[in-house]
Every structure is written in C-alpha cells, then in structure tokens.
VEXDREN-2710 file (C-alpha; in Angstrom, 1 decimal):
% VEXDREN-2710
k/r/px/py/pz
1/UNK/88.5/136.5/72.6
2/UNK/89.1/138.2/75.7
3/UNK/87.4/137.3/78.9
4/UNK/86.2/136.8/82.3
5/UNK/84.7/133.1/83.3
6/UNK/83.1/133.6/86.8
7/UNK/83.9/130.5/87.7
8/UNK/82.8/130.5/91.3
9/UNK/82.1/133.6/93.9
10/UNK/79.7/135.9/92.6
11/UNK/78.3/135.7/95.7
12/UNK/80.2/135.5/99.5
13/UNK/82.2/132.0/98.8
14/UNK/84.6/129.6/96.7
15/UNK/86.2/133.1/95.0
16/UNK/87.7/131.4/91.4
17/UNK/87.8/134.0/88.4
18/UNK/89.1/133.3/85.2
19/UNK/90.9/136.1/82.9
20/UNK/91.8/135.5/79.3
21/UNK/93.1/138.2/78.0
22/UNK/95.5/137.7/74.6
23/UNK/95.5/134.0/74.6
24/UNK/96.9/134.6/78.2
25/UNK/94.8/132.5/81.1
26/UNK/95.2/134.0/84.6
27/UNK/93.5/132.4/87.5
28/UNK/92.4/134.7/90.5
29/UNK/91.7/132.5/93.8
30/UNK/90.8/129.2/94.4
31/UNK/88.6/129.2/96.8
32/UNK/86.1/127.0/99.1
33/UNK/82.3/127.9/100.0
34/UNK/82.1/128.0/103.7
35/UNK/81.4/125.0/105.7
36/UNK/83.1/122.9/102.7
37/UNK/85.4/120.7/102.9
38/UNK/89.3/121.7/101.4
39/UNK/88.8/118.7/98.4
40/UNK/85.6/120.8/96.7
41/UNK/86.9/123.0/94.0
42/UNK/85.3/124.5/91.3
43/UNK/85.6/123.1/87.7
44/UNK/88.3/125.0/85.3
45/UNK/88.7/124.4/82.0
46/UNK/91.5/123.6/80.5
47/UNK/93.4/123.7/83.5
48/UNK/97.0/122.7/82.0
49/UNK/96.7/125.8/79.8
50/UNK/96.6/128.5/83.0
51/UNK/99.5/130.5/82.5
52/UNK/99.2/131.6/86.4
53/UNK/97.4/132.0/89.7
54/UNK/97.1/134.7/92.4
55/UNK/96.2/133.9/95.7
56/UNK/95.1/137.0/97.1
57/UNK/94.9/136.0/101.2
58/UNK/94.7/133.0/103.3
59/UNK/90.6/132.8/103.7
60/UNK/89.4/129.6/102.8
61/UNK/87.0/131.2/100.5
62/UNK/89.4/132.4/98.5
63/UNK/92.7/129.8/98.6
64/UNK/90.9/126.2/100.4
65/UNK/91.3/124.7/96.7
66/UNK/94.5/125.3/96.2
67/UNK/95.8/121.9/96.8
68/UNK/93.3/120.9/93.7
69/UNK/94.2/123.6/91.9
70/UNK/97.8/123.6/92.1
71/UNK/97.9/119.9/91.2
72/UNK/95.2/120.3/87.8
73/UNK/97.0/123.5/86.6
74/UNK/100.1/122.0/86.3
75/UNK/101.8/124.5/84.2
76/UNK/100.8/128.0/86.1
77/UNK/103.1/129.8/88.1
78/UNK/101.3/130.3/91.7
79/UNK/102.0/134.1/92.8
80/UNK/101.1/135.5/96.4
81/UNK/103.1/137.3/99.4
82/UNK/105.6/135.9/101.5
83/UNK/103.0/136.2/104.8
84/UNK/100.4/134.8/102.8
85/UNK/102.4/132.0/101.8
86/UNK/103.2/130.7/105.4
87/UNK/99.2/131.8/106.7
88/UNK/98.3/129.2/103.3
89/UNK/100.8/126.5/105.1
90/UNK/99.3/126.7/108.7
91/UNK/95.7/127.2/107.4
92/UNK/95.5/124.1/104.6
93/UNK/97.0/121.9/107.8
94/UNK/93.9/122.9/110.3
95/UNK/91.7/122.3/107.6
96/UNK/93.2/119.3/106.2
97/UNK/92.7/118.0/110.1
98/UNK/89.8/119.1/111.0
99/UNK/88.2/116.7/108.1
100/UNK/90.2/113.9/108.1
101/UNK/90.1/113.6/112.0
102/UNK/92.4/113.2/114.6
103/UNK/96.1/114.1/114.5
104/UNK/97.4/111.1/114.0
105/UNK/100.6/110.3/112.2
106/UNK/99.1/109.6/109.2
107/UNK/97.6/112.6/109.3
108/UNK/100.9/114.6/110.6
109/UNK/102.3/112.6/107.2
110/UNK/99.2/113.9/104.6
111/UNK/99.6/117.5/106.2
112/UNK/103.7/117.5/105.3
113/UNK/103.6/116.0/102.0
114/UNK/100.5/118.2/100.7
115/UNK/101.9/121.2/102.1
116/UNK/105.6/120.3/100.6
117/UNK/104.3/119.8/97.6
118/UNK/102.2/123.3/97.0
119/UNK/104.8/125.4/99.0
120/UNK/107.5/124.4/96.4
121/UNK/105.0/125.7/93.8
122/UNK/104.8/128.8/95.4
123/UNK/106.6/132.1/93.9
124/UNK/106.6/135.2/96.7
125/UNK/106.1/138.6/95.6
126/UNK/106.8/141.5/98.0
127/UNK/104.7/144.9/97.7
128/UNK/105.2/147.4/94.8
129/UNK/107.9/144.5/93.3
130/UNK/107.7/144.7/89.8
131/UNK/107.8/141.3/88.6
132/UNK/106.3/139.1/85.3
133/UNK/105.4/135.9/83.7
134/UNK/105.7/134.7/80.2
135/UNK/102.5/132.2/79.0
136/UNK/102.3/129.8/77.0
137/UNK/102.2/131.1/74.1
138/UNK/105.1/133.7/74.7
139/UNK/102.9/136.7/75.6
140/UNK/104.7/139.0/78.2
141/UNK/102.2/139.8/81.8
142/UNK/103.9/142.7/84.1
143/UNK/102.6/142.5/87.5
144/UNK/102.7/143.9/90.8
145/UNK/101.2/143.3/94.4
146/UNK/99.8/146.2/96.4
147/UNK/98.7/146.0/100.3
148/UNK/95.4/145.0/100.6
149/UNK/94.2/145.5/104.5
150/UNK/91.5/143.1/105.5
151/UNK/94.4/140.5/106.6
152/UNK/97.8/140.2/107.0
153/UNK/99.6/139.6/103.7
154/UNK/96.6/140.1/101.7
155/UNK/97.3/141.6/97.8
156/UNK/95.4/143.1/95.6
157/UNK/97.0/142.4/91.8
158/UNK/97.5/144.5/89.3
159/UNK/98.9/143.6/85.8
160/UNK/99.7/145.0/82.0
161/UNK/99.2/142.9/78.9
162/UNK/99.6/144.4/75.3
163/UNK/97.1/147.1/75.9
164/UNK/95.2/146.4/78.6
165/UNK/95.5/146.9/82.8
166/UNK/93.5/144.8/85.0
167/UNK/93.0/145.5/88.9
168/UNK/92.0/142.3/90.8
169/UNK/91.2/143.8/94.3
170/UNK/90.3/140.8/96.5
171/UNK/88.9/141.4/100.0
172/UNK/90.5/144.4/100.8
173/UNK/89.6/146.9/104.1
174/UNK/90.2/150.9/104.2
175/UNK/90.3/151.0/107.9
176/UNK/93.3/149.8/110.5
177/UNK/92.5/146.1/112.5
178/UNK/94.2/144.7/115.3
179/UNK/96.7/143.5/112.7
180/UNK/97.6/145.8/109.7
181/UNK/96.7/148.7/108.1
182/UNK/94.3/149.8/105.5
183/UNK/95.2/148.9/101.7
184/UNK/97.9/151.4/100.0
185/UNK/97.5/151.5/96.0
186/UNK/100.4/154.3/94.4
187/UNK/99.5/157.2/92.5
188/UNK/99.4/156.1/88.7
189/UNK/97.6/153.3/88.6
190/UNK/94.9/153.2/86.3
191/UNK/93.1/150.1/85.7
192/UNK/91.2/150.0/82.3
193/UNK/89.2/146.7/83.8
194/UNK/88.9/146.1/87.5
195/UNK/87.5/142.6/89.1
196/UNK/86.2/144.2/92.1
197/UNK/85.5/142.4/95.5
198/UNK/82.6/144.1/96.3
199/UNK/81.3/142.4/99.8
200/UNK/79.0/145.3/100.4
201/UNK/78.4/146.4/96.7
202/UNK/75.1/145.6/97.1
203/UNK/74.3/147.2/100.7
204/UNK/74.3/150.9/100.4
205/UNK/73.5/151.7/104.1
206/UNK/76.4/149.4/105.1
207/UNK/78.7/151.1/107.0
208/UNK/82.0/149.0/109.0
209/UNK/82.3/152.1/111.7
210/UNK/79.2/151.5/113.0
211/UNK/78.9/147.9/112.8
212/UNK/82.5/147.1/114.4
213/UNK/82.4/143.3/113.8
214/UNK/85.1/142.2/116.0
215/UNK/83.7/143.9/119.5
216/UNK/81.2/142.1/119.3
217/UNK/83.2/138.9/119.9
218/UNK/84.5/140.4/123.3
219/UNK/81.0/141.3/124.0
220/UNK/80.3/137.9/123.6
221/UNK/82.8/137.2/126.4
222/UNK/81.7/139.9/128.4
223/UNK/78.4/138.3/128.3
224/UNK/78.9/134.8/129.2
225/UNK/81.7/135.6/132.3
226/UNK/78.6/136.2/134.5
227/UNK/77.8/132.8/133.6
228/UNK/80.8/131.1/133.5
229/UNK/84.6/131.9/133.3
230/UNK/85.5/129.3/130.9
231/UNK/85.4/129.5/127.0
232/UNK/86.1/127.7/123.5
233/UNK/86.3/129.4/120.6
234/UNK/86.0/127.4/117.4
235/UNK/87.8/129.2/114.6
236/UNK/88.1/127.4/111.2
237/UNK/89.7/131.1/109.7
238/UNK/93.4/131.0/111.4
239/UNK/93.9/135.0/110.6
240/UNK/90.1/135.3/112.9
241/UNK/91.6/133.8/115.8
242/UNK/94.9/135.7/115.2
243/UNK/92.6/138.7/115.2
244/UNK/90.6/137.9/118.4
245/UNK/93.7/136.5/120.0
246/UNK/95.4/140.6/119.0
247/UNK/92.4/142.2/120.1
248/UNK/92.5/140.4/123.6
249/UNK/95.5/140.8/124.7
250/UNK/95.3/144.6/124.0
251/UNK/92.2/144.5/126.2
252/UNK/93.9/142.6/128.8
253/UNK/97.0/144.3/128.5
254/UNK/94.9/147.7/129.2
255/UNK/92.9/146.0/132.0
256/UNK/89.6/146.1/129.9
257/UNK/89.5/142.7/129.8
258/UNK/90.2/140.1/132.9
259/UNK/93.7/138.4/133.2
260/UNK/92.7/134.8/131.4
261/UNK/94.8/132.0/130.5
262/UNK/94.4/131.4/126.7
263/UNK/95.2/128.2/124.7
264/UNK/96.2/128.1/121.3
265/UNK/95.1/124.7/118.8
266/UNK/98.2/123.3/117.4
267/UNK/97.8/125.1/113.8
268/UNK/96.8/128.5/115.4
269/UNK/99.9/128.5/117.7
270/UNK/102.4/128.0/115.0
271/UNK/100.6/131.0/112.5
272/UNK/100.4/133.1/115.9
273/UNK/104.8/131.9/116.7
274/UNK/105.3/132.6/113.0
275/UNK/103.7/135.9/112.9
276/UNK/105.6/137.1/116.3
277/UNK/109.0/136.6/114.5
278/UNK/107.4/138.2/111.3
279/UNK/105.6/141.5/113.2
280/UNK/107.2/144.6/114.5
281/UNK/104.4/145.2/117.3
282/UNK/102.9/141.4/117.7
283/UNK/104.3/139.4/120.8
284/UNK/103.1/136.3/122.9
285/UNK/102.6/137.0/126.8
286/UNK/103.2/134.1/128.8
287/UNK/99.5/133.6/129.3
288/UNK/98.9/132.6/126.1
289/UNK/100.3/128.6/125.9
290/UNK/99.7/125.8/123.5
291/UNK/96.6/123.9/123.6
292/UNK/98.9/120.8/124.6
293/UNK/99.5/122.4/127.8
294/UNK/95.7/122.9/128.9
295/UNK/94.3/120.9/131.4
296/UNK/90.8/120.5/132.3
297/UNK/90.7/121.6/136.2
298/UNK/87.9/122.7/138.2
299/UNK/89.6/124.0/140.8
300/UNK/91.2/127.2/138.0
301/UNK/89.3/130.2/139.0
302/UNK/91.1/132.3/135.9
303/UNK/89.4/133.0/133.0
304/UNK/90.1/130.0/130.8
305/UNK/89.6/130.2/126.9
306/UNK/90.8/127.4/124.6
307/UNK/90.8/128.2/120.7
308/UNK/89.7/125.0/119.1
309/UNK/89.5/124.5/115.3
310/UNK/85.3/124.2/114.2
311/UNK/85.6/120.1/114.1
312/UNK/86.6/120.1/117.9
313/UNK/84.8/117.3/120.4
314/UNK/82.7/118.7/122.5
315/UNK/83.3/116.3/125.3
316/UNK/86.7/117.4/125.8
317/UNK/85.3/120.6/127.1
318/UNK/83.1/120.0/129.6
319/UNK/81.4/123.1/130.9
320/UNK/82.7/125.2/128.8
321/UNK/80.5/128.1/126.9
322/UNK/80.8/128.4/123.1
323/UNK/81.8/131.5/121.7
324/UNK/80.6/132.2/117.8
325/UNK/83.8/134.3/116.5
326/UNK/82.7/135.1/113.3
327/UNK/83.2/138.8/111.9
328/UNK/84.0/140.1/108.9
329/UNK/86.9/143.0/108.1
330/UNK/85.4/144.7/104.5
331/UNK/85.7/147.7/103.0
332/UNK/82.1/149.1/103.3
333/UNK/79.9/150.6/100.7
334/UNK/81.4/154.0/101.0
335/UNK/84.9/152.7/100.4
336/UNK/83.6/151.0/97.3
337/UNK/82.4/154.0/95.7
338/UNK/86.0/155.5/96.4
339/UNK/88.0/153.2/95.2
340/UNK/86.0/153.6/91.7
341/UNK/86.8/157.1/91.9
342/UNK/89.9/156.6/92.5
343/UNK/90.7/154.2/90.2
344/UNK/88.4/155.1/87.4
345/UNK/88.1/151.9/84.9
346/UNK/85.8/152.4/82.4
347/UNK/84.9/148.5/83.3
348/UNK/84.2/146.6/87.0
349/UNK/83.0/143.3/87.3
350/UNK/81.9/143.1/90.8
351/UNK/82.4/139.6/92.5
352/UNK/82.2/138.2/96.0
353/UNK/79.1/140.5/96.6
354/UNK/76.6/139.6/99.8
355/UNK/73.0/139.5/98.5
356/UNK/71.4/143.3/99.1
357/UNK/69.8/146.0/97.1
358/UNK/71.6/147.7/93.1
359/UNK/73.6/149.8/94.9
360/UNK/76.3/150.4/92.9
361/UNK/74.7/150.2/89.5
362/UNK/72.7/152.8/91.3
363/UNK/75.3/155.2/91.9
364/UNK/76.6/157.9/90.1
365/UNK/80.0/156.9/89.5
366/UNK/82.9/158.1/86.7
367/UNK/81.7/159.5/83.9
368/UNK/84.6/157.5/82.5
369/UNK/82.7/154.2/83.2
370/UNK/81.0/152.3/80.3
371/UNK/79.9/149.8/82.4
372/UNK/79.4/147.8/85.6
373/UNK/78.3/144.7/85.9
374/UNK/76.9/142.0/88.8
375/UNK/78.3/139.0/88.0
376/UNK/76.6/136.2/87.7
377/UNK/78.6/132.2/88.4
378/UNK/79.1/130.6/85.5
379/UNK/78.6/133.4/83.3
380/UNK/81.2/134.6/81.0
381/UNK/81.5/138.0/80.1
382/UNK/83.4/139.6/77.1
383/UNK/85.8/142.5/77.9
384/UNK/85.5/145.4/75.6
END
C-alpha cells in the first residue's frame, strides 16, 4: 500500500513524515518539539527497513533527532546539502551542551564522537544534482534537491518512483533574508503528491511583508539601549543568531545601529567562521570576537552583546538585559497558494501548519486537485 505516516509535525514541531511508496520507505526530517531536549524522537516503525532520510535544514524542529534516528535506521542512506551538513554539526554540539551542562571534556568527547559518527552517515547533494537510491527491495528512487530559502542550505526534495513524483517542500521562504535568497524550483517539475510545509496554511490574513519578524529583534535593542547598553541574546537555533548577527552588522555597518562589541558562544562562532569561508558576501569585522574573549567590565561604555546558547547562567551576566530573538522566516499564506499553482498536484498533505482558520481548504485552488488534506499526527493517509 502506498502511504504517508504523519509521524510527528502536523502542527509547528518534531517534523518526522513517513512515505511508503512501492515497498520503498522514505523518511522526511527528524525533528524535535521546541524546548525538547535532542534525545526525544518520535517512534518509527520498522526503522531498519527505511530505505533513506532527508534532512531538509538545520532547525531543531526538523533534524534535533537525528542522532536517534541515524542510529535506529541503520540501513537508510541520510541525504541533505553540503551547508546543511556542517550547520547539523555545529547545531547538534550546542544542543548536545546546552543539556548535558558545562563544556567539560567529557562533554568536548560526547560532542566528537556523536557528531563523527552521524557525519560519516551523511551523503551531500548539491542543488539540481541528479542523484538516486536503490531500497531494499531493489526499487530504483531518482531524486534531486532544489533551494529552499528560509535558511542557508535548506532543500526542498523532489523524487520519481515507478509512476509517481513526490515534492517534500520543508520550511521554505519566497522572499530574500539577511542570508540567502528566496527558493528556486526549475520549470518541469510536476509533483503528482506534494507534502507541503504549510506554516501559515491555516492563517489567511498572514502576510511576512508586513509582519517583518527579524526587525523586531533590533527594535528590541533599540528599546533597551535607553536602559542599558549591555545585552545577551539566548539563541538555541544557530542559523537565528547567524541571522541577527547578519542583520546587525549591516545596521552597524550603515550607521543605523551603534558601534557594539559582539560575542559569539563557542558553537555560534564556529557556524558563523564556517559560513565566512563558505559565503561570497558574509565576513567577520573585528568587533565581533569569541565569547572566550569577553570580559565582564564596568568601566566598557560600548555596546556590549554576548550571544549565549538558551541554557546560559544567568549569573555570569550580571546586569545585562535579555533579548527574546525569536522570529520566524516562512513563506506566508499568499506564497502558499502559489506554489500550488505552480506546482499543481492533484494531492497536498499539508504538515507543520500553526493552528489558525481552513484556509487553504477554503481556497479555490487547481482544478487539477483531488484533494487537500490537514494532517493530522499519527494518522496515516493512503495516496491515491
């Protein structure tokens, strides 16, 4: 029978989708729910019969299982982009820290090994490479990545088996951010099913123009420097604080934004080295430093802001304001509806949808479309 096991992330959290499709078992993220910590996972079955896994971007909500994932599925191939691969490294060693405790070498040890062990797992695909997979039982998947937005690295997959094309979108965005550009998908593709991460699906009147998430991080700044000058930011997402760290030193490089000194926590400053060597446009002044060489001093009238992971003690910070960074980069409703258009499957499974009104079940889409559905965790639905 061919299928689709929501296994976990109907809803915003722990992303884990399960397509059987010709006796071939493809696993699409592993994720975590927020505030989790990276040893929940969701329940699989059968795990040492998944032919593969796709790790669509380096959120927690979609890849903070992987380690238990990678180690139950024994016998899948893991498939994701080369950026995405070293944002997984950086991003399972904050998290893996932040709940065992402090970095000790034990802890340096755990980090090293775990990592080792899933990074050897770990097949790269670059965009638009045509690549495959042979299962289990000797069935033939063609795949291929295709830019995503939303983050750095970020995929959405699209495969062929016998007869059938599937689209697996992930969180994707249709607008530039501080550190890519909007998601690219080449004329021709036609999904007959597509698994669509539909944040906004349910929130017609959302639109991410006139929300602009991230600004309101800076106006959070803006806000507390006529209280004080110094500032941690807890980020538990590595690509956020990537983001905000982007975003402020374009401001401060454009004198929107006072000249601070900002510190980096060790996990963030490795992503943000890696990703200077990797990027065309994205460089490190000299006032951004590793959090090993901040200092608590009085006497520093700069702007101080220390990016700390969300498990931080507070008492190493006295007087120092909080800063929530949390945002989200989505494609909004509208880009929902076009994408379906563009696409046109005659089946979507929305996923990873925030709580709202029908919306889309409410528009009028393709005429080409025999159904939509809302998923539902747990559930299982049969694909026609």
């Amino acid at each position: 029978m061919n299928n689709i096991s929501i296994l976990s992330g109907a809803d915003i959290g722990g992303s884990c989708y399960l397509l059987e499709l010709y006796g071939t078992r493809i696993l699409f993220d592993c994720g975590v729910r927020p505030g989790s910590a990276y040893t929940d996972h969701t329940d699989i079955p059968s795990p040492e019969t998944v032919d593969a896994i796709f790790v669509s971007h380096a959120h927690l909500d979609h890849m903070g299982a992987i380690a238990y994932t990678a180690a139950v599925c024994k016998n899948a191939g893991i498939y994701l982009t080369e950026q995405t691969k070293e944002f997984v490294r950086y991003q399972l060693a904050a998290t893996i820290a932040e709940y065992i405790g402090a970095d000790t070498d034990d802890l340096r040890f755990h980090n090293r090994i775990l990592c080792e062990l899933i990074m050897n797992r770990i097949q790269t695909v670059q965009y638009r490479e045509k690549a495959s997979f042979q299962s289990m039982n000797g069935q033939k998947c063609n795949f291929s990545l295709f830019h995503a937005g939303h983050v750095p690295g970020a995929a959405m997959v699209y495969m062929q088996i016998k007869d059938k094309t599937v689209l697996y979108t992930g969180d994707f965005a249709a607008y530039d951010t501080y550190l890519t550009y909007p998601y690219s998908l080449p004329h021709g593709i036609k999904p007959d099913i597509m698994i669509l991460c539909g944040t906004h699906a349910k929130n017609p009147e959302y639109e991410v123009y006139s929300q602009n998430a991230l600004s309101r991080v800076a106006n959070r700044m803006y806000s507390a420097l006529s209280r004080n000058s110094r500032f941690v930011v807890p980020v538990s997402q590595l690509t956020k604080g990537l983001e905000i760290l982007a975003m402020l030193e374009e401001m401060i490089s454009s004198n929107e934004f006072p000249k601070s000194l900002l510190y980096l926590e060790p996990n963030l400053w490795e992503l943000a080295r890696y990703y200077e060597r990797s990027s065309d446009t994205f460089r490190l002044p000299d006032y951004i430093k590793p959090l090993k060489e901040w200092k608590y001093d009085n006497r520093v009238t700069t702007p101080t802001i220390v990016f700390e992971h969300t498990g931080y003690n507070t008492k190493n910070y006295p007087n120092y304001t909080k800063i929530n960074s949390d945002f989200t980069l989505h494609a909004d409703y509208q880009d929902l509806v076009d994408l379906i258009f563009q696409m046109n499957p005659s089946q979507v499974y929305v996923v990873h949808a925030a709580d709202g009104e029908e919306g889309l079940i409410n528009e009028r889409l393709n005429p080409n479309l025999k159904r939509m559905i809302y998923t539902e965790n747990q559930a299982v639905y049969e694909i026609i």
